[in-house]
N, C-alpha and C positions, 0 to 999 in steps of 0.2 A: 538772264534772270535766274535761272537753274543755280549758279556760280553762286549768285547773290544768295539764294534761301539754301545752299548748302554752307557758305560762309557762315550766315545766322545760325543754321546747326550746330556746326561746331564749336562756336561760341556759346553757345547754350551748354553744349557737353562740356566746353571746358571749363563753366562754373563752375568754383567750390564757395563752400561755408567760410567763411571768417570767423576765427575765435578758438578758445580749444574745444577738441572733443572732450567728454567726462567719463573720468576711471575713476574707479574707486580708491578713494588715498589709504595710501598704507595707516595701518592702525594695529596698535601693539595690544592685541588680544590675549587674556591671559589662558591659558592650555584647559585649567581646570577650573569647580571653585573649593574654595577651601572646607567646606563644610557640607560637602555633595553625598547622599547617601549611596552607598555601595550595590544598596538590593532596591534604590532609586523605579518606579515603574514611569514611561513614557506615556503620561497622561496629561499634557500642559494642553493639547491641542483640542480638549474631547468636551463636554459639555460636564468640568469638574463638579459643578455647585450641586450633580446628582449624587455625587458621591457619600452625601450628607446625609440620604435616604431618606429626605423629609419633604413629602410630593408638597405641603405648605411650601414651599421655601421655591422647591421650583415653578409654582403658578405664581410667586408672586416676582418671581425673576422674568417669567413670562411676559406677567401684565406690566409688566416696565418696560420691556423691550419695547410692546405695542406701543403704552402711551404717554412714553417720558417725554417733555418738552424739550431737554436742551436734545435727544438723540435728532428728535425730531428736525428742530434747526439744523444740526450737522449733516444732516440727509442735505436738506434744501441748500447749502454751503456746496455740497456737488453737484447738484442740479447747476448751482450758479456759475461755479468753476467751469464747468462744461460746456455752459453757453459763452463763456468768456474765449475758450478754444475755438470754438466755433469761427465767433466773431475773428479772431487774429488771425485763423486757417485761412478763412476765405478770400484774401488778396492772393492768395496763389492759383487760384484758377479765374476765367475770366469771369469780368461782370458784367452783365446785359442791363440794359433798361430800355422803357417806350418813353414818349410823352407826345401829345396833341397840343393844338394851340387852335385856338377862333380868333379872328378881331377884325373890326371896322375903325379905319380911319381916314380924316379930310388931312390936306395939308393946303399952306396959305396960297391964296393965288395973285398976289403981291411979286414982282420981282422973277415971277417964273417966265421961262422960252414960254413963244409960241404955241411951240411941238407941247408944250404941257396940258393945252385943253384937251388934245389927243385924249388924255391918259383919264381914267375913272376917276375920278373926287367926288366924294368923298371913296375911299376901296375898300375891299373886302379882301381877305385874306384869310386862309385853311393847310395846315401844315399837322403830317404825323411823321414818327418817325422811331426809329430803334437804332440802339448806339451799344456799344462795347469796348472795355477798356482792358488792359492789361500791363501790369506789372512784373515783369519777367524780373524773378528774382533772384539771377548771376550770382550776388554774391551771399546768398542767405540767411538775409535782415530777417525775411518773415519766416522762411524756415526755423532761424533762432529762437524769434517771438512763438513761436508754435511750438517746439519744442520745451522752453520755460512751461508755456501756457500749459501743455501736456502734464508736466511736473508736476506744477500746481493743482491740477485737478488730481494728479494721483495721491498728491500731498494731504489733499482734502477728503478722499478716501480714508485714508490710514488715520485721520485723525475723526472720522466717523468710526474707523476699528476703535482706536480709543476710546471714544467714548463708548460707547458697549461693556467693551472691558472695565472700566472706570464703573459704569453705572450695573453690570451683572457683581461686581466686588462689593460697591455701595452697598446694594440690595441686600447681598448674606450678610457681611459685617454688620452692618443694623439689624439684620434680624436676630442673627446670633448675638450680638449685646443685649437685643430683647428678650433672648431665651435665657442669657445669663441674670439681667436682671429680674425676671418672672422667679427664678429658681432662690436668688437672696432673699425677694420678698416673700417668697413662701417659706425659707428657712427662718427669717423675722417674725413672720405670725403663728408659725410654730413655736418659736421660743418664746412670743410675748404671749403666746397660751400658755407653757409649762408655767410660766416668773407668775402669769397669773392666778393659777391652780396654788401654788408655793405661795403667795402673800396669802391669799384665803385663807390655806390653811394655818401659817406661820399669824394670821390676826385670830383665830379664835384659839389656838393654843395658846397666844396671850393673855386672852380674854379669862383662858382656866388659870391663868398663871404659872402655864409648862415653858412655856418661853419667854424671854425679855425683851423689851419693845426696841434693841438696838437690835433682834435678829431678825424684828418685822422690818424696819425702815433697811435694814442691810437688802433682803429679796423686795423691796420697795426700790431699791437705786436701780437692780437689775431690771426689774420689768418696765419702768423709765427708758434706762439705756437702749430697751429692747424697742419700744413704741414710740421715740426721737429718731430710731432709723428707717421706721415705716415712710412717714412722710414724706424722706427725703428721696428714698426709692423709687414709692409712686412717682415720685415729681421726675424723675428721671425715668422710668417706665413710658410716660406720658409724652415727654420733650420726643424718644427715639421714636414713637408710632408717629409723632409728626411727623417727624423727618424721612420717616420710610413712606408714609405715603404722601408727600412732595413727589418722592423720586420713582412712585409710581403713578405719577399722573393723576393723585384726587386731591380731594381735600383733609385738610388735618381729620385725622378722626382713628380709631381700635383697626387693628391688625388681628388678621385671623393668626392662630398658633396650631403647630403641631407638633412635632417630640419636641420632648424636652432636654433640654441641655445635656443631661445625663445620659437619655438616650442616643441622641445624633452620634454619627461611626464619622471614626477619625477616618479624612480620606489618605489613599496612599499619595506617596510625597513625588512629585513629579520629576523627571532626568531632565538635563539639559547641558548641552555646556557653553563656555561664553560667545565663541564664535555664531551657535545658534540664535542666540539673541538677534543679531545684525537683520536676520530673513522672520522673527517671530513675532519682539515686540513693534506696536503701532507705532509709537513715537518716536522708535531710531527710523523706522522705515519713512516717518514722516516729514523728520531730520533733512535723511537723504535726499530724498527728493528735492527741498528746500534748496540744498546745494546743488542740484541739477540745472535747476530753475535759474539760482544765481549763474551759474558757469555758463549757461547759453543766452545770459542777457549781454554777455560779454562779448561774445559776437555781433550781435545785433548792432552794438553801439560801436562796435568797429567797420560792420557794413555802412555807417553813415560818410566815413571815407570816401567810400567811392559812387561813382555814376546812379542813379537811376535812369532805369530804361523802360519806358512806357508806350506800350501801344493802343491805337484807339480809331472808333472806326464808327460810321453813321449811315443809315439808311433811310431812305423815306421817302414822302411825295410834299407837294408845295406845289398849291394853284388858288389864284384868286376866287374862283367857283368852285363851291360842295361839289358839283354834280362832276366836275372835271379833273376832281381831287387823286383817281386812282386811274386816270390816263399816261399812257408811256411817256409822253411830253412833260408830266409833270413828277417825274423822278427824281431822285436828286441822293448823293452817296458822296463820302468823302473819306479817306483814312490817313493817317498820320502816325508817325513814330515822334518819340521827346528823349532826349538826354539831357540829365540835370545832374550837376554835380554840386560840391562843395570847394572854393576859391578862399574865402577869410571867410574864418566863424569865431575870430578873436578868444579860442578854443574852449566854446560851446560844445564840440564834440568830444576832445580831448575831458573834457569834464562829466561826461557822458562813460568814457570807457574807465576811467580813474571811479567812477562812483560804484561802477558795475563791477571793476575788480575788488573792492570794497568790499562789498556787499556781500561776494564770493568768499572773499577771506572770514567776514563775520560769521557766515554760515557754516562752513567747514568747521571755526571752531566752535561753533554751537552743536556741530554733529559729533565732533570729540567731544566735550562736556559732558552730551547726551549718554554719549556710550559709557564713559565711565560709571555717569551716575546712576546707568542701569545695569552695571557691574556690581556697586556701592547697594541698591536696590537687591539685587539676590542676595547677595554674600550675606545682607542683617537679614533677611526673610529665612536665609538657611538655618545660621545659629540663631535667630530668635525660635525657629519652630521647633530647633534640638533644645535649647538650654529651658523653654517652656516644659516641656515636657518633662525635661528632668524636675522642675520645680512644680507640678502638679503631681508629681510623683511625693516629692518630700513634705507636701501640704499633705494632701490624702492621707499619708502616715501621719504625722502631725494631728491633724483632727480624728484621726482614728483614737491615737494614743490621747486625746484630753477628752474625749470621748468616753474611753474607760476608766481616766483619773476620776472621770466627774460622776462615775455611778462608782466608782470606790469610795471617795471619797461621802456622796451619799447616802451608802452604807455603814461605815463607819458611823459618820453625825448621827443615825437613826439609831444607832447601837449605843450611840452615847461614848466613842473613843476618841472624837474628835473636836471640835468645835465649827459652829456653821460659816466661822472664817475660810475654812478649805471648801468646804464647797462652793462656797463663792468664786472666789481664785479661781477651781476648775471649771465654773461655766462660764464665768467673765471670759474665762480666754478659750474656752471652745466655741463661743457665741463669732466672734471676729475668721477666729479658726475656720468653722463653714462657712462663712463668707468669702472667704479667701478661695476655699477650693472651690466655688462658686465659678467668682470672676477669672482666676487662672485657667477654669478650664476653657469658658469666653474667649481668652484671650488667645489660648491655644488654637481654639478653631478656626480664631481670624487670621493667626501666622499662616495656615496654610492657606486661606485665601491670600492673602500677601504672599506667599510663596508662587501662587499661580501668575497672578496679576507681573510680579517682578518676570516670568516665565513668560510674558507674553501671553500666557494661557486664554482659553476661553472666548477667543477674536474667530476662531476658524470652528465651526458646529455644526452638525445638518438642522440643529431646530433651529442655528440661527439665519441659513440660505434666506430663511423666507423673510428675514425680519433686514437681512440687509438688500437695499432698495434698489440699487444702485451697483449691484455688484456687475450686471452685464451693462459693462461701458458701452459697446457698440449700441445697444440697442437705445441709449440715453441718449447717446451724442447724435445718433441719427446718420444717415446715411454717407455722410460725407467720412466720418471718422474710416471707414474702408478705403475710400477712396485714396490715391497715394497719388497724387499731381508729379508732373514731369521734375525729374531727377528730385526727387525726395529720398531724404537721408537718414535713417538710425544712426542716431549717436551717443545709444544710454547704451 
């Protein structure tokens, strides 16, 4: 007997996994990026959106964290993954169960022995009992499916990291378009005040017959032009407070505001280089995993080859009498071992591992794709936040310099050296002018949000421990996640 349960030993020990193990596949990482700043400070990991100085901005990043819907689902997508783990884990240690039974029955007395009136008719019968099975998993099906399952719940993670990141970038980008467009429409009703102050006066110098009625309808087109862009603004002012507060969990309705677009401090511009990507951003991380998942379903579906080995095992009592139910005489035990293999499956299974290595190849290249495209992702967030820059640069002058065209030329028409066609000319296009350095500089603030987001940035924070739910795996998954069943294997 000794012989026998040391035999089973070592056939235990001599099981392995089927399938490959997973490395990470080489990938042609570029060294730098091309438009990386030199004096770059390492802030992709920190809680950037403070950088803005505008505590608005960050309560309202806050209250999104708390009560955005889809975050919300993504949470409960790990919760689900986890209990999915669970479930696949649990063939690798035994399972117990009880179950009881009562019943009264006659049987006919037609055709029966003699020796049959003996026996009780109609009888009673009372049976409990507890049973256990197990699944000795040799060659690593369930390990495999556990190891996927694992993946997948990490995968669901990082695509929780995602969304955060996604939904902390949302949140400033719409706020800051809100602050860009609060700033045109106040540069609007500033100028449709001046155009208006200017027709007044340009209708009653008519009225004396100092000016001619083609000078009044001329500052009449301006102050037009000026209050055809109000509406359209508001109308877009309105649309982005919807949309911001969707994404923070209320109903459409006004956004609180604090500095103003002019005010807000450019943040500094975050280091990184492409390799960092691999361990920073969610979606490569979440990538990989993917391809984890696939690479050890491929085992699985090659453990279906061979043997399963099953043990199983039962205890209990059985006695026609309640009362005689937990008597030594009425014991009753049994155990057994099963081997089952596979003979013709008219290649069922072979269909099985051909799907699995499939599926591996699909993911892998979805995890190159991914990388490139978050190569492609910084590289435009770099030069777009240098080339803006330079182009709020050349606005600013720009509106500076029609700025002073349009109070020279002001002076002049008031002096009588020019005609009120120049002054026209120079506010028609100072008008569009602040507009411009308006929205560029909008635009600028959102590249370095795009700058972060393409960085991975803003996934890893201390305000946001508390907002991610799920970060202590062990204590989600529950006790068993420690536990590590006989010859269990790391294979990431």
């Amino acid at each position: 007997m000794r012989r026998l349960a040391l035999l089973f030993l070592l056939l235990l020990l001599a099981g392995c996994m089927t399938g490959p193990d997973y490395h990470r596949p080489e990938l042609d990482v570029p060294p730098s990026f091309r438009y990386a700043e030199a004096d770059a400070k390492q802030t992709a990991d920190t809680e950037w959106w403070k950088s803005f100085e505008d505590p608005v901005l960050t309560a309202l990043i806050g209250e999104a964290l708390t009560n955005n819907h889809t975050l919300k689902a993504a949470a409960a997508n790990i919760e689900q993954a986890a209990a999915v783990l669970m479930q696949v884990r649990s063939p690798l240690f035994p399972q117990a169960d009880y179950g009881a039974a009562a019943g009264r029955a006659r049987t006919s007395g037609f055709g029966t022995s003699p020796l049959s009136s003996l026996i009780e008719n109609p009888s009673d019968s009372f049976q409990v009992f507890a049973g256990a099975s197990w699944e000795i998993d040799l060659w690593g099906r369930i390990r495999r499916l556990s190891e996927a399952a694992r993946a997948d719940l990490f995968a669901s993670e990082e695509a929780y990291r995602g969304v955060i990141l996604s939904l902390v970038s949302a949140v400033a980008e719409s706020y800051i378009q809100l602050r860009g467009l609060d700033e045109q429409l106040a540069i609007a009703r500033r100028t449709l005040e001046a155009y208006g102050e200017s027709v007044e006066l340009f209708e009653l110098q008519h009225r004396h017959g100092q000016v001619s009625r083609l000078i009044v309808e001329q500052a009449r087109s301006q102050y037009q032009t000026a209050a055809a862009a109000i509406p359209q603004i508001e109308s877009q002012v309105a649309q982005t407070e919807n949309a911001l507060s969707i994404l923070l969990g209320r109903n459409p309705g006004g956004i609180d505001r604090g500095r103003s677009i002019l005010e807000m401090a450019l943040p500094a511009v975050p280091a990184g280089l492409p390799s960092e990507l691999l361990e920073r951003r969610p979606d490569l991380a979440q990538a990989e995993q993917n391809l984890i998942a696939a690479n050890a379903r491929i085992g699985a579906a090659k453990a279906l080859y061979f043997p399963t080995i099953s043990l199983t095992g039962a205890f209990g009592f059985e006695s026609s009498e309640l009362s005689d139910l937990f008597q030594g005489s009425s014991k009753t035990w049994s155990y057994s071992g099963s081997v089952t293999g596979p003979i013709f499956t008219a290649g069922a299974i072979k269909g099985q591992v051909k799907q699995a290595e499939a599926a591996r190849l699909a993911s892998l290249e979805t995890y190159r794709d991914t990388i490139l495209n978050a190569f492609k992702d910084t590289e435009n967030a770099l030069v777009s936040r240098r080339k803006l820059s330079n182009e709020l640069q050349a606005r600013e002058s720009l509106a500076a310099a029609l700025r002073e065209y349009a109070r020279l030329a002001r002076m002049q028409y008031d002096g009588g050296y020019t005609p009120y066609l120049t002054v026209l000319d120079a506010e028609s296009q100072l008008f569009p002018a602040e507009l411009n350095v308006a929205q560029t500089r909008a635009l600028l603030l959102t590249s370095y949000i795009t700058l972060y987001k393409s960085l991975g940035g803003g996934a890893v924070g201390s305000d946001q421990d508390k907002y991610l739910q799920l970060k202590d795996k062990d204590a989600k998954i529950g006790p068993f996640w420690a536990l590590k069943p006989p010859f269990w294997g790391q294979n990431q």
